[in-house]
C-alpha positions in Angstrom: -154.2 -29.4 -6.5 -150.8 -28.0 -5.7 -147.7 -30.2 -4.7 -145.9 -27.8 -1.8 -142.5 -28.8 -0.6 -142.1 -27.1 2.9 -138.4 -27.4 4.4 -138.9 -26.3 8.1 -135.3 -27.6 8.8 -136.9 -30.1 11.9 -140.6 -30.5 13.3 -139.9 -30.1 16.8 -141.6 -28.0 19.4 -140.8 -24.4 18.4 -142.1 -20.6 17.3 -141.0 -21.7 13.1 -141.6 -24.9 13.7 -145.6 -24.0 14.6 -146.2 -22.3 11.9 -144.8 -25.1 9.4 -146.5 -27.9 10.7 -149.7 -25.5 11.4 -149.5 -25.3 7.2 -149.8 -28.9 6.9 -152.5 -29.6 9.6 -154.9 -27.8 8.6 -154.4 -27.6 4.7 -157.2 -29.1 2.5 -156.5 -32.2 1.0 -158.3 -31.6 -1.9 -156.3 -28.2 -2.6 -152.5 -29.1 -1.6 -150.1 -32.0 -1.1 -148.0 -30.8 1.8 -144.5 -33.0 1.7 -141.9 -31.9 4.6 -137.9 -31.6 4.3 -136.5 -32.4 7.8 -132.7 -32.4 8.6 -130.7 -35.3 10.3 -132.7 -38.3 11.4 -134.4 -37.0 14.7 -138.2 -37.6 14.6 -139.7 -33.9 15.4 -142.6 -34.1 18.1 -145.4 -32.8 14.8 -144.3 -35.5 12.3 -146.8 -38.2 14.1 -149.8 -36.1 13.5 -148.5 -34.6 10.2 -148.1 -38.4 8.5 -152.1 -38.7 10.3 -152.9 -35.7 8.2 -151.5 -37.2 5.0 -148.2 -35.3 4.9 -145.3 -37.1 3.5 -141.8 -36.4 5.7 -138.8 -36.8 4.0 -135.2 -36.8 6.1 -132.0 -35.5 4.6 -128.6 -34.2 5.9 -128.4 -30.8 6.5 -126.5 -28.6 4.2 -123.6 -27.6 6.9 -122.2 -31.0 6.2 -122.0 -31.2 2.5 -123.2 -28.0 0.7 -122.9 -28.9 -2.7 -124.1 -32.7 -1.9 -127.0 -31.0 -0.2 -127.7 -29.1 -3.4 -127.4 -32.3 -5.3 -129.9 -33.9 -3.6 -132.3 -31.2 -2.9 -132.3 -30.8 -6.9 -133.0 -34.6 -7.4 -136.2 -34.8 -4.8 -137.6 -31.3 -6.7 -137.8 -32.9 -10.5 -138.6 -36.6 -9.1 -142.3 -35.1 -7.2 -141.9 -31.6 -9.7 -144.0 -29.4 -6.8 -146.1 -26.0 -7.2 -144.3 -24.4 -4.4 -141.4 -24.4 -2.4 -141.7 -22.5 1.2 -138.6 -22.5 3.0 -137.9 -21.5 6.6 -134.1 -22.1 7.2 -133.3 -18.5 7.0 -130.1 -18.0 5.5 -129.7 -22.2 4.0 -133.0 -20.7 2.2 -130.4 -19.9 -0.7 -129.9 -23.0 -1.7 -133.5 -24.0 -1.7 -134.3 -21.2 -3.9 -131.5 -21.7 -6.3 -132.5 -25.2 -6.3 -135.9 -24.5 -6.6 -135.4 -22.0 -9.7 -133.2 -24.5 -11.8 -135.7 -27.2 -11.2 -138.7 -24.9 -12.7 -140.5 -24.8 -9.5 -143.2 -21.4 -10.5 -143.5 -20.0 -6.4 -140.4 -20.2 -4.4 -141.2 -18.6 -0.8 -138.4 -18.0 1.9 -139.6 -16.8 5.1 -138.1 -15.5 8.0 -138.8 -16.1 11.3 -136.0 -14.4 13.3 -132.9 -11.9 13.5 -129.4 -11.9 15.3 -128.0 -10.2 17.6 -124.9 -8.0 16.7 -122.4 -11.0 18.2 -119.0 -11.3 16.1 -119.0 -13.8 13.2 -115.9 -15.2 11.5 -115.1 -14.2 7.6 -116.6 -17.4 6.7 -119.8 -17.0 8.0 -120.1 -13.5 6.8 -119.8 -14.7 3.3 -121.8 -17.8 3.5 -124.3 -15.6 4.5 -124.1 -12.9 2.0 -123.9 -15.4 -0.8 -127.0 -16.8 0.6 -129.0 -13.4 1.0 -128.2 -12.9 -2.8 -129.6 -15.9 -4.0 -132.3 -15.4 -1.9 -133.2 -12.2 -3.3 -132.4 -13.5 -7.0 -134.2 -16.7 -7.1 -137.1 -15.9 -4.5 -140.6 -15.3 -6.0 -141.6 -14.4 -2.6 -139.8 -12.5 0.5 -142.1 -13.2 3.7 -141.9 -12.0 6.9 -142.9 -13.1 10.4 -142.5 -9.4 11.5 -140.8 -6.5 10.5 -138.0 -6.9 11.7 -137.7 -10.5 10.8 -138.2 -9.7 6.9 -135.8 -6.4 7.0 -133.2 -8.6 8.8 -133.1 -11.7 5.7 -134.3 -9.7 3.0 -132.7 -5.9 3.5 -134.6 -2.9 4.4 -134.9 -1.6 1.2 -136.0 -5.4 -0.4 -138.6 -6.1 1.9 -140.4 -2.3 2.0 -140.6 -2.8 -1.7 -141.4 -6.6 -2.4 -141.8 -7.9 1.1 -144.9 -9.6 2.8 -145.9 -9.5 6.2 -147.6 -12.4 7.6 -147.5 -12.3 11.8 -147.2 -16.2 12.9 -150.6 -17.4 14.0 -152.0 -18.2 17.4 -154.9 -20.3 17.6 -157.0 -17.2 20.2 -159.2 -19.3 21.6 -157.0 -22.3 23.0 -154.9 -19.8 24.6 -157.5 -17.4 26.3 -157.7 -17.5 30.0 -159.2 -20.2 32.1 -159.8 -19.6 35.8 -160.9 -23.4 35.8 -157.9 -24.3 34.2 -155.8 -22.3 36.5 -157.7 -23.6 39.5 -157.0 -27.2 38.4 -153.2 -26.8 37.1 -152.5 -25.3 40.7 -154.2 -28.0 42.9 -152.5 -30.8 40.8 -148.7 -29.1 40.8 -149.2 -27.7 44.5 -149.0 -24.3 43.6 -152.1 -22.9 45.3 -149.7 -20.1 47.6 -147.0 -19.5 45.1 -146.0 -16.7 43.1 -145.5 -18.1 39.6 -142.7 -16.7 37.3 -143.4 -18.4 34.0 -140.6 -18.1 30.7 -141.7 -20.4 27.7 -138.4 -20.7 25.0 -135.8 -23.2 23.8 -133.2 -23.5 26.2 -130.7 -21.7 24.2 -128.4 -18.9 24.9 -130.5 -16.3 22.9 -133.9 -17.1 25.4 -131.0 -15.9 28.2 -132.9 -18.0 31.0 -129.5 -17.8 32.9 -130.7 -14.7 33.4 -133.9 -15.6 35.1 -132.0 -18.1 37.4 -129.7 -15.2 38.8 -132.7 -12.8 39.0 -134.1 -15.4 41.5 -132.1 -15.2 44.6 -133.2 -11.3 45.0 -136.9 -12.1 44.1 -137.1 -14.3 46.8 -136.1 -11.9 49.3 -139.4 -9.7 47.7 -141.8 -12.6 47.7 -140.5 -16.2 49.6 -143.1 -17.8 47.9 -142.2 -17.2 44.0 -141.7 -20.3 42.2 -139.6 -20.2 38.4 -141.5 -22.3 35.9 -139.7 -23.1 32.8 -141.0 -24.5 30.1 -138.7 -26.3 26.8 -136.2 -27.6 25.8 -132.9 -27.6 24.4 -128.7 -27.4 24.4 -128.4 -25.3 27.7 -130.1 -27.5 30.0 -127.2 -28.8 32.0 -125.7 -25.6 32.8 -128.9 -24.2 33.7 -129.4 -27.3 36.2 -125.9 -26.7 36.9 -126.7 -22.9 38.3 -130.3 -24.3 39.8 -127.7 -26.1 41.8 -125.1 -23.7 42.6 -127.7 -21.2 43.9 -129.2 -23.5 45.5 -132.8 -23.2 43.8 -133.8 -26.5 43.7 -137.4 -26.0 45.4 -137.6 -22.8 43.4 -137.3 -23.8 39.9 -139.0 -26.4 38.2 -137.8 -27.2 34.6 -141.0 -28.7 32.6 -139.5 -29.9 29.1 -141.8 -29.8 26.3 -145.2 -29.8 27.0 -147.7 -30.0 24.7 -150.5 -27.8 26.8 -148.6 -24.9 26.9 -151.9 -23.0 26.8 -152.8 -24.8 30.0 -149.6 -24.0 31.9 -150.1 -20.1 31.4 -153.2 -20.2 33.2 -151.2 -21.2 36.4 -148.8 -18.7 35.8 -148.8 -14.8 37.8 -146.5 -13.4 35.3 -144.1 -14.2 32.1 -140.5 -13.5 31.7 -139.2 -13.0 28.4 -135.4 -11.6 28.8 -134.4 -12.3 25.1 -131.3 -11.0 23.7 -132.7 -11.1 20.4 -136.0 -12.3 18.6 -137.9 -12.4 14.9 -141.4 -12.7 16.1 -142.2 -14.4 19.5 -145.0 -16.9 19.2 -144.8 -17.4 23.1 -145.3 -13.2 23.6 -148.7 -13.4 21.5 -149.2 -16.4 23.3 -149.3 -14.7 27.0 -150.8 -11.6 26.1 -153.9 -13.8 24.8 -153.7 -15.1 28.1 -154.1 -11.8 30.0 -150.3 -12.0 31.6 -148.7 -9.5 32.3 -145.3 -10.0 30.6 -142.0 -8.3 32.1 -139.7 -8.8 28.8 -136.1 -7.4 27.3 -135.8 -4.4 24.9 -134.6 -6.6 22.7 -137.9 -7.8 21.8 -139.0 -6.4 18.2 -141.8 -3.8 18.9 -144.6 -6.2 16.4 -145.2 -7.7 19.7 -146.4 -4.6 21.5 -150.0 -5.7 21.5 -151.8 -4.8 24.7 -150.9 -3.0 28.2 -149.5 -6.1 29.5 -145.9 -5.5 28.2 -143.6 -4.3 30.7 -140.0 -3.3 29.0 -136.5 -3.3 30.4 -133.1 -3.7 29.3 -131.4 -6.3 30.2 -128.7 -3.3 31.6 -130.4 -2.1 33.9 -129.9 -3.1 37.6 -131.3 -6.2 39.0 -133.3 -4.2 41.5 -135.2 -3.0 38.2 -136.2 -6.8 37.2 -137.2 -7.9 40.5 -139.2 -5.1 41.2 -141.0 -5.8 37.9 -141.6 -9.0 37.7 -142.9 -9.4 42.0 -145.2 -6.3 41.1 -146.8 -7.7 38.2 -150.5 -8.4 38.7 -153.3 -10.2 36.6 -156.0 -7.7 36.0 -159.2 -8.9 34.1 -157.1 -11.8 32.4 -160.9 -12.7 30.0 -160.6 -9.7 28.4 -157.5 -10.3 26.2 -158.6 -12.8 24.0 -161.0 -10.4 22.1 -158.1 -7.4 21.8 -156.1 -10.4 20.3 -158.4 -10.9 17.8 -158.3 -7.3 16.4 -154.2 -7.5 15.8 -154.0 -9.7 13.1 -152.1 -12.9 14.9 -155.0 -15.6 14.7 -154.0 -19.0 13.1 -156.7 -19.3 10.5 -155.9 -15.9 9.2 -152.3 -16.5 8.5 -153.3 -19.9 6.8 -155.7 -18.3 5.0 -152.7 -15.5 3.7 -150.0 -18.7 3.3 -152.6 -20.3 1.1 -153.5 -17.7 -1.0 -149.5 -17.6 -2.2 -149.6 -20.9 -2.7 -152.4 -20.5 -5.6 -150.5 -17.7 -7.5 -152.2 -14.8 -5.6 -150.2 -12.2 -4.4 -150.4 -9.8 -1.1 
């Protein structure tokens, strides 16, 4: 049996956050002990079911507050339990864990990306954390994996990843997500949304997911179709100013702001369409997500290509006029919504096959 250490940072509703407590869920207790290293003392929406599945969660402070304490302690967890593997998805605090991890005679030591940045200004500071952290990552890791492409060129260096790197597209369990006209039918009656036009965005409200941009898009649609209704669904830091501009544009019985739900597959049946106006992304679980639902999706340029999947993507940048995004998103039409699931299943992104990948480096077996 191996002992695996995964530090997923917090086990709340979220793209990284999936795929780690996805790991866990369905692991086989016979072949793996899966213990989890949260930050801070929040109690993530998975941990619940995780501790049902056997999982052990351990809370600790996150590095930003101590570094060196951080390393400290990290270092005393790994030789108390002495793990197989360590499989971290902090991004760039995924130094530390694979220093740690190295001096403490753990054999596989996996950081994994799930994202990139945008080419926003950082202070001197930041630029250095980060560079010291991208060289201990690429000195101590036994394993560069990538969530896409771009994700894994981003962490790890172009060069780095073409040469050791490891794909692995986050998984989407196919059938959960394919379309239900029943479903649809049901969600619609309930939420009284039999005659509306349904824009639908699925993110963490956070600037990156750029839903204030979907808010001031809204206005114009209206004018195109009186009936279209905004349906956002997460959560996060940038809900009170986006209830703020809800207000000031006077939205209130256009928009409806959902939270976290934990039937997101249910919700895109109801929707007519999916807004995705990133300014930035790794790999998009909610863009697999809606393509396996047969919506047509009306996203950024910004989006890494890895998610170019079917012919319901619909591309624009975020600089182009408004006319261009309205015009987009009130055309968009569902066309034979069934038929996605099974073109899904050819691309690579199904749960069980990016288990099945995650597992295999666990045992010592390579890409």
């Amino acid at each position: 049996m191996k002992k695996v250490l995964i530090i997923i940072g917090k086990l709340s509703i979220g793209g990284a956050e999936r795929v780690g407590r996805d790991i866990g869920f369905h692991a086989d207790p016979k072949r793996f002990e899966i213990h989890y290293l949260v930050f801070g003392d929040d109690i993530g929406a998975y941990e619940a079911e995780l501790q049902e599945k056997g999982c052990r969660i351990i809370h600790m402070d996150p590095p930003r507050g101590n570094h060196l304490r951080f390393l400290r302690e990290l270092k005393v967890l790994l030789r108390r339990e002495r793990y197989d593997v360590i499989h971290s998805h902090t991004m760039f605090n995924s130094g530390w864990a694979m220093l740690a991890g190295k001096s403490c005679g753990v054999p596989v030591r996996i950081a994994h990306s799930h994202s990139i940045r945008g080419n926003e200004k950082r202070g001197l500071v930041k630029n250095l954390y980060e560079k010291t952290m991208r060289c201990l990552i690429l000195l101590y890791a036994t394993h560069y994996v990538g969530c896409g492409a771009s994700a894994g060129k981003w962490l790890f260096g172009e060069k780095e990843f073409a040469r050791r790197g490891i794909l692995i597209y986050n998984g989407v369990s196919l059938d959960r997500f394919a379309f239900s006209r029943e479903t649809r039918l049901e969600i619609r009656s309930a939420q009284n949304l039999e005659d509306r036009f349904v824009i639908g965005h699925v993110g963490h409200l956070a600037p990156v997911k750029n839903q204030r941009f979907l808010l001031q898009l809204m206005p114009e649609i209206l004018k195109e179709k009186p009936n279209a209704l905004l349906l956002l669904l997460g959560e996060g830091g940038d809900r009170a100013e986006l209830e703020e501009t809800v207000r000031q544009l006077e939205l209130g019985d256009y928009v409806r702001m959902l939270g976290n739900v934990d039937n997101v597959y249910a919700w895109l049946n109801a929707m007519d369409v999916f807004a995705f106006p990133s300014f930035y992304e790794g790999m998009p679980l909610a863009m697999i997500e809606a393509q396996t639902n047969g919506l047509p999706c009306v996203i950024s340029d910004r989006i890494p290509g890895d998610v170019y999947l079917t012919d319901l993507i619909t591309t624009l940048p975020l600089e182009d006029s408004t006319e261009g995004w309205v015009d987009a998103l009130c055309a968009a039409e569902r066309k034979a919504p069934e038929c996605y699931v099974s073109q899904m299943r050819e691309t690579g992104f199904d749960t069980m096959g990016m288990l099945k990948k995650i597992y295999a480096l666990y045992e010592g077996d390579s890409e």
